[in-house]
N, C-alpha and C positions, 0 to 999 in steps of 0.2 A: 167643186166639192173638196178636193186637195187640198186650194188654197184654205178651203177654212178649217179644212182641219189640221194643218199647218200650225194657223195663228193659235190656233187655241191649246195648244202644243206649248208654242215659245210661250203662251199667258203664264199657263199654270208651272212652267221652269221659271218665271222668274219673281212669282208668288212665293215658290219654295225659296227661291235664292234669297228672297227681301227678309222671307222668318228665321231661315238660319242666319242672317247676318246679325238679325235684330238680334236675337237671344246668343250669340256668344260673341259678338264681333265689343259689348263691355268688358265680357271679363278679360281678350285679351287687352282690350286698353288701359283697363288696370292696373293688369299684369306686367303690361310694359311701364306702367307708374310707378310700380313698389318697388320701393327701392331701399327698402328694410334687410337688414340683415338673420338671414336665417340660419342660427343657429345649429339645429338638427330635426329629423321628423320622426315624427311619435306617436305610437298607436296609444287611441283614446280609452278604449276597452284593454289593453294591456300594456300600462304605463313602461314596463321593462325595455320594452322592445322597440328601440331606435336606431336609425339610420343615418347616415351622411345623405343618403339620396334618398326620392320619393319612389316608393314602392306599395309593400302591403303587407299587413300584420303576418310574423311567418304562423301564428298561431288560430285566428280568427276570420283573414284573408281579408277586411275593410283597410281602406286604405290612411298610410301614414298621413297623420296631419303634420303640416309644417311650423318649427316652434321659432317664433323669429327673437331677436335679440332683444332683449327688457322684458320678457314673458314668460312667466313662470313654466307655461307647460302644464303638463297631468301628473300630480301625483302619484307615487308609486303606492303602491299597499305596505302597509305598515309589515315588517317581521320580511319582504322581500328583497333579494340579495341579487344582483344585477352582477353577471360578471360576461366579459365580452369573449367572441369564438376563440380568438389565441390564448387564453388566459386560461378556459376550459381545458383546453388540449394540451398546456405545459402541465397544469395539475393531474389530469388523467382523473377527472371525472367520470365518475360509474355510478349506472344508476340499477336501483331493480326494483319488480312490481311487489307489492305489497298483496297478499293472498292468502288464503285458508289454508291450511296443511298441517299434518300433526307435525308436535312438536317430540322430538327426541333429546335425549341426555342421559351422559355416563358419567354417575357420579363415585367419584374415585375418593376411597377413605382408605385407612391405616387403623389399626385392631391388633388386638392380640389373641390369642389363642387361648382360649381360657377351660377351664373344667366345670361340668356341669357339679354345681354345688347342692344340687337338691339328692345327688349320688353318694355320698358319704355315709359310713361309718365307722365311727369309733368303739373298738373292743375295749371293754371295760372291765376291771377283776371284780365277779359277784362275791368273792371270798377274801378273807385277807389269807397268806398262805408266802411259799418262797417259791422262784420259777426256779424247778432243777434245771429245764432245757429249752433254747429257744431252736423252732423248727425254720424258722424265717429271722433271721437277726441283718437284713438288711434293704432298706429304704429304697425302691423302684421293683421289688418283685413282686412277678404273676402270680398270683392265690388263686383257687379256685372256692366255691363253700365246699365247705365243710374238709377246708386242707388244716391239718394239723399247723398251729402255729407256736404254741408254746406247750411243754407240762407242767404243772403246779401242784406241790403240796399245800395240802391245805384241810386241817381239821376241822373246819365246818362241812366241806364237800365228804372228806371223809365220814363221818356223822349221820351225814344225810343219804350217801349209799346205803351205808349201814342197816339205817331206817326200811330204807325201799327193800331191802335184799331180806331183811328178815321180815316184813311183813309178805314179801313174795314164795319166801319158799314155806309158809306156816302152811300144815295139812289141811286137804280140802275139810269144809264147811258141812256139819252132819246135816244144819237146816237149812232151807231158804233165807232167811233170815240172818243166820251167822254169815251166807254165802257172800249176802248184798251188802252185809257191813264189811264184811274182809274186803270185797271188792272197792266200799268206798274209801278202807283206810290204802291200798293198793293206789287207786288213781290219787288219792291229798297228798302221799309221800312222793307217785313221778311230778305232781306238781311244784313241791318243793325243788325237785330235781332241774325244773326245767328254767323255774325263777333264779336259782343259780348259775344259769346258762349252758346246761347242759340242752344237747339237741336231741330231735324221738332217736336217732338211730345210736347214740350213746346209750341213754336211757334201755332202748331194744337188745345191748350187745352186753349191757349191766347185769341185764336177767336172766344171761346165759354162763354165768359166774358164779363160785362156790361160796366166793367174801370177797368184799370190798376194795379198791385197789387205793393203795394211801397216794398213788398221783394220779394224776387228772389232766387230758390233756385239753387244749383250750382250741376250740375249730373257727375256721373262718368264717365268719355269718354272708358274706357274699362274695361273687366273685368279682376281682381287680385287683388294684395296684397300690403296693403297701407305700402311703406317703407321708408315714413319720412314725415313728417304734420308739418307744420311749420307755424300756428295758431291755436289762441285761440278765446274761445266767446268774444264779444265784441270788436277785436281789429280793430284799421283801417288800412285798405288795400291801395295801390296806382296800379294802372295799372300798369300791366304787375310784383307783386309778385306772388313768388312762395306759391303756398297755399299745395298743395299734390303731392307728387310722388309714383303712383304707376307702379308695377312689374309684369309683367305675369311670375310667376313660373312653368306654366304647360308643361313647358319642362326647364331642366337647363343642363348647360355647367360641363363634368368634365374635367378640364384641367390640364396635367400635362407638365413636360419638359422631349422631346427626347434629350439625347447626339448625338452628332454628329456621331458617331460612327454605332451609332442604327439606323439613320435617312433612308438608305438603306434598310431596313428590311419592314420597315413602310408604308403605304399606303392608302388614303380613300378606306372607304369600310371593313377596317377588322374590326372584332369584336372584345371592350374588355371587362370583366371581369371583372364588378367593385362592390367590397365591403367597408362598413363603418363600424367605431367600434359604431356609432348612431342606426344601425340595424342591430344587428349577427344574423348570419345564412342568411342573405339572400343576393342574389349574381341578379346583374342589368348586361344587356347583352346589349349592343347598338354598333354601328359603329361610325369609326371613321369619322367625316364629314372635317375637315379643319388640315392640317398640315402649321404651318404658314413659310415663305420661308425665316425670317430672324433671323439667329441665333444673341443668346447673349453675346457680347465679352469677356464677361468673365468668365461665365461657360461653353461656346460654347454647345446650348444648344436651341432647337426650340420648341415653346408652341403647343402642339397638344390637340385639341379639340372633345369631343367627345359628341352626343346631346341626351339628356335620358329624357324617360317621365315622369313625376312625377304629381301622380292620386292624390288627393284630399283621404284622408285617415278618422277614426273616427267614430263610432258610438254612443256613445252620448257627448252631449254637441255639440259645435262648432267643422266643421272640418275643418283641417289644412293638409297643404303638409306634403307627405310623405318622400321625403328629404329636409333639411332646407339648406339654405344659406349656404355658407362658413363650408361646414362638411370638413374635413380630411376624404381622400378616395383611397384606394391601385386599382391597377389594373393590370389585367394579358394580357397578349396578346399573342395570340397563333401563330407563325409565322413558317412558311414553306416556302421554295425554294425547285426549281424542283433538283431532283436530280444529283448530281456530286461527285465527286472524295474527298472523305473526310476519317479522321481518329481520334481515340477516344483523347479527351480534353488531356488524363494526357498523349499521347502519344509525346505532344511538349514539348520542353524545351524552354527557351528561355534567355537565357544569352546574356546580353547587348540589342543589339539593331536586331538580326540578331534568329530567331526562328530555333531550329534544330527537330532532328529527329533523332533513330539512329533503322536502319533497320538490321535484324539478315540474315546474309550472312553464317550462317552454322558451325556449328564445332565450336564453340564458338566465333568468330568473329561478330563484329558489326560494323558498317560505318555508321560516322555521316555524315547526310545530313542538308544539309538548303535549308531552306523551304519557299518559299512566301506562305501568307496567303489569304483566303479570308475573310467570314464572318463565328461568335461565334455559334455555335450550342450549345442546353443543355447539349451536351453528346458527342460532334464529331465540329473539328475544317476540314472549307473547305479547301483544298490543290488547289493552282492554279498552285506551280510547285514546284518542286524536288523531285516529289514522284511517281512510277507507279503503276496500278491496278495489284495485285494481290503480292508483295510485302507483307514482315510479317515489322510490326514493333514493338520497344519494349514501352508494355504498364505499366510495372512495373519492377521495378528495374534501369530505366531510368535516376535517378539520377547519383547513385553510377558511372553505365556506364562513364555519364557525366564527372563525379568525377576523374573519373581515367585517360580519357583524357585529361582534365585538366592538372592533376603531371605529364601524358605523354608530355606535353606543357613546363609545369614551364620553360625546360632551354633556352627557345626560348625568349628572350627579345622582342620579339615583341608580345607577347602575353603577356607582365605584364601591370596590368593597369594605366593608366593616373594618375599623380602624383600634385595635386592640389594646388599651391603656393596662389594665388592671395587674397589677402587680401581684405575682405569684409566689406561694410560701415559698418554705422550705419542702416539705414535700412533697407539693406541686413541681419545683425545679425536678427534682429527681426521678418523679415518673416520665416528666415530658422530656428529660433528658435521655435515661431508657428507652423511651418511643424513638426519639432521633435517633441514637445510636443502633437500631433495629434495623432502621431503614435505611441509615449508613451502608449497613452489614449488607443487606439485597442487595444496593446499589456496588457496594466490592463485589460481591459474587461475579456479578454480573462481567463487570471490566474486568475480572482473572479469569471467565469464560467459563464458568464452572456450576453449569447447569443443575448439576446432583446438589451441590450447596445453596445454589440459590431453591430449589425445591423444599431441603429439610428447612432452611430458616422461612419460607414463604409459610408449608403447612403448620410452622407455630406463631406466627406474626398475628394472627387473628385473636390472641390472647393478650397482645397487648392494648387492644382497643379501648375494651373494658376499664381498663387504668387511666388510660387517658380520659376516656369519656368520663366516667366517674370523679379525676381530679378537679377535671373542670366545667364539671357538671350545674356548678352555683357562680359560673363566672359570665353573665350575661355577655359582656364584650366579646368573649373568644367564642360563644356559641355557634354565631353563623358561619366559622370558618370550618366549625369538626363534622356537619353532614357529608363533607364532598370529601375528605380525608376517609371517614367511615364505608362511605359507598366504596371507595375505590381500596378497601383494605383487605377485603376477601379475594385471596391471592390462589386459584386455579395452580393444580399440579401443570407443569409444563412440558411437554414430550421435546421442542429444541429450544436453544439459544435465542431463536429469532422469535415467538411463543411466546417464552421467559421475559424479553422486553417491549414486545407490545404489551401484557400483563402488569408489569411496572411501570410501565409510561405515567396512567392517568394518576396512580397514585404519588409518581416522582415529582409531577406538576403539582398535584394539591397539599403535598409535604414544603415542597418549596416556597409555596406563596406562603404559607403559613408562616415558613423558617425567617424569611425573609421579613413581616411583621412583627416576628417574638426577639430578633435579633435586634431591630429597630427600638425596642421598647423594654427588654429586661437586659439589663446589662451582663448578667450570668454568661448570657447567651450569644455574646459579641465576638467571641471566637469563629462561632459555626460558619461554615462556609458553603454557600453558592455559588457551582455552579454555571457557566449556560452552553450549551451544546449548539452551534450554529446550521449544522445539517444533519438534523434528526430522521428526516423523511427521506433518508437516504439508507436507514437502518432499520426503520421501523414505516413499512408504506404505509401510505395515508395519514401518515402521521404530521405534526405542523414543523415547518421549519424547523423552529428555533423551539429548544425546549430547558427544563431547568434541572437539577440536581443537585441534591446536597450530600455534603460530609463531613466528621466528626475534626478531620484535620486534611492537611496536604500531601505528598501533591496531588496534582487533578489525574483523576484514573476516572474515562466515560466509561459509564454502564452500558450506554448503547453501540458502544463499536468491539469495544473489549483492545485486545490486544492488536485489531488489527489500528486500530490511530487511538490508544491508550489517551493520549496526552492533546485530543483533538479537546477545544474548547478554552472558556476564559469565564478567572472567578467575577462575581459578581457583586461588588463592593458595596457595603451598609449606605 
């Protein structure tokens, strides 16, 4: 019984042995045939992702197929950027998830301090006559109503007392009748009185008089601040001059300009944030009351109103408001939208006219997206589409990415850019000459390290767009060069240095391609100089290598280092 079941033991071992030999003992003889050269292995489902040795997808886990030499391989997806593990990590690639969150922003404007205009009055002479005396003969003093401001002779006032004082002191009325008429001719004469600008309590202090008084003093109809007198003692007056204008200051307007841009963000009712360099340190908090509905054609650009109170300030001597007329005054406005689909600022690119994105698909692969926008956050740009939740994208090393897809481009003729013949007036030269010399000016700030001045020239720069665009608004050729100039021209206040020329960067680059075409092609314009900074991303992180700049003349002063390697870089020859 052992023995047989012994043999039927060794049968069935060597039934198994004969099926494993048959089914792999070809492919290693195959394997020991091929004798092809194998180039690299490749994952089928994620063409990015290859190896010198056989393994397995780091992304899918199916295993690397082998691409051997005369064979194409897998295609990679179109818009996908392959960059290998050492290449990653000298660039310092960062990536972050893409997610719902509200979105925050402090928009920072400049205003002035202005008086509410709906508060005025102008004292007017209801009489002609001569002022004996002025009680206020001087331009910023507090009145109160009914402060004596000037006395006036004058024989029509006088006249008209007259009237009143004798129809008031005539003996009482025997009938009813005589009573109600004396009474009506009583009130028609204080109405004459009152159409001359006499007030009830003049009128009241008239009737306690034996005759008429031949001057007349003239009261303040409200109280504020006298801002402009336009009399002197003794001069003569006619009916209907202007003798005073005074101002109720006890609230004034600050009013700055929304860009169009910002106008969505905006709303009555939010609070701003408003400081002067008239009082440091201290910060005035009001709402907004009126956004006005017509923009300015040429800054595009709508007057927002905000209404602040302003106390009567001072302890000794005379006191005075506590903010004056016409200050220069910044303001902050703290704005929020309900939460949505957004991603960090430095995470867009935007080359031309068309904003990307490039999302990390694994194994060193990246796929550029474009992206509609919505609105600017502090710190996160709103995604309305080409991007989902929960998605990584890349937040640094984004350029270089950029970069590379680019040179992956170059041989594609439809990707080189617009070629600009068209010959420019004369005062076409001149605006676009003005534009360069603007951005000249930023890019000096910048190398002299002088943050404050690149600030004031940045927050007026966005007035020069309009000139531009409008010059060459009917010149088809130059068209596709001025969206990515436009985009990149709304120049953020900047808190440092370092701020200041990430800000400048993207417009430094789309000035320069532009410089570098108008130079080529108008001879006007064969002076201007480019230019090129060889280690940018050493000034400005995430930023590409190599970048460009222009200037009106020599020598080379970098924007991006300033003083500390002024003279880092080489022009860039027509």
């Amino acid at each position: 019984m052992k023995t047989k079941s012994l043999f039927l033991l060794i049968a069935v071992l060597a039934a198994a042995g004969g099926w494993f030999a048959a089914k792999h003992w070809p492919e290693k003889k195959a394997a020991a045939t091929d004798t092809r050269e194998i180039l690299t292995y490749q994952s089928p489902m994620h063409p990015w992702i290859k190896s010198d040795q056989p393994g397995r997808c780091t992304i899918c886990g199916m295993n690397l197929v082998a691409v051997y030499k005369g064979e194409r391989g897998f295609d990679a997806e179109a818009g996908v950027i392959t960059l290998g593990s050492n290449v990653i990590q000298v660039i310092h690639v960062q990536t972050e998830e893409v997610k719902r969150r509200p979105l925050h922003r402090t928009l920072r404007v400049a205003g002035a301090i202005d008086d509410n205009d709906t508060a005025h009055r102008r004292l007017s002479a209801y009489a002609g006559g001569r002022i004996e005396k002025l009680h206020v003969n001087f331009v910023g003093a507090e009145v109160v109503a009914g402060q004596p401001l000037a006395t006036l002779y004058s024989p029509v006032l006088l006249a008209a007392e007259s009237e009143y004082l004798t129809v008031f002191k005539q003996p009482a009325a025997a009938t009813p009748a005589m009573r109600d008429e004396h009474e009506r001719m009583l009130q028609s004469a204080a109405q004459r009185l009152i159409r001359l600008g006499y007030a009830e309590t003049q009128i009241a202090a008239l009737a306690k008089k034996n005759s008429a008084e031949a001057r007349t003093e003239m009261l303040a109809p409200m109280s504020g601040t006298v801002v402009e007198r336009k009399v002197y003692e003794g001069q003569y007056v006619k009916e209907g001059d202007v003798l005073f204008e005074i101002a109720d200051f006890s609230k004034m307007w600050f009013r700055f300009d929304a860009y169009e841009r910002d106008l969505g963000w905006l709303q009555p009712g939010q609070l701003v944030e408003i400081t002067t360099p008239a009082l440091p340190g201290k910060t005035f908090s009001a709402p907004i009351t009126f956004i006005d509905p017509n923009l300015n054609d040429l800054t595009r650009s709508a007057k927002v109103r905000v209404e602040l109170e302003n106390p009567l300030v001072g302890r000794d001597g005379p006191k005075r408001r506590e903010l004056l007329h016409r200050l220069f005054a910044d303001g902050a406005v703290k704005l929020e939208i309900p939460e949505g689909l957004a991603v960090p600022r430095s995470a867009v690119l935007s080359p031309g006219t068309q904003p990307v994105a490039y999302v990390d698909r694994g194994g060193g692969g990246y796929e550029q997206r474009k992206l509609k926008l919505g609105r600017l956050g502090d710190d996160a740009w709103e995604v309305l589409a080409g991007l989902s939740a929960g998605e990584r994208v890349v937040t640094a090393g984004n350029m270089l990415i950029d970069a590379q897809a680019q040179l992956n481009q170059s041989a594609n003729p439809a990707s080189a850019p617009p070629v600009a013949g068209d010959a420019l007036t004369e005062a076409q030269r001149k605006g676009v000459g003005e534009f360069l010399a603007a951005v000249s000016g930023l890019g000096a700030a910048l190398a002299a390290d002088k943050l404050e001045a690149f600030n004031q020239q940045a927050a007026q720069f966005h007035l020069t767009m309009p000139t531009l665009l409008g010059l060459l608004a009917q010149e088809k050729s130059w068209q596709p060069m001025l969206p990515r100039i436009e985009a990149a021209a709304h120049l953020e206040k900047a808190e440092t240095l370092a701020a200041a020329r990430k800000n400048f960067l993207p417009l430094s680059l789309a000035v320069s391609d532009f410089a570098k075409t108008l130079r080529a092609q108008q001879a006007a314009f064969g002076t201007l100089k480019v230019f090129q900074c060889p280690m940018t991303d050493k000034a400005v992180p995430g930023a590409a290598k190599i970048s460009f700049w222009i200037q009106m003349d020599g020598p080379i002063q970098n924007p991006f280092f300033g003083a500390e390697m002024l003279d880092c870089g080489k022009e860039v020859k027509p």
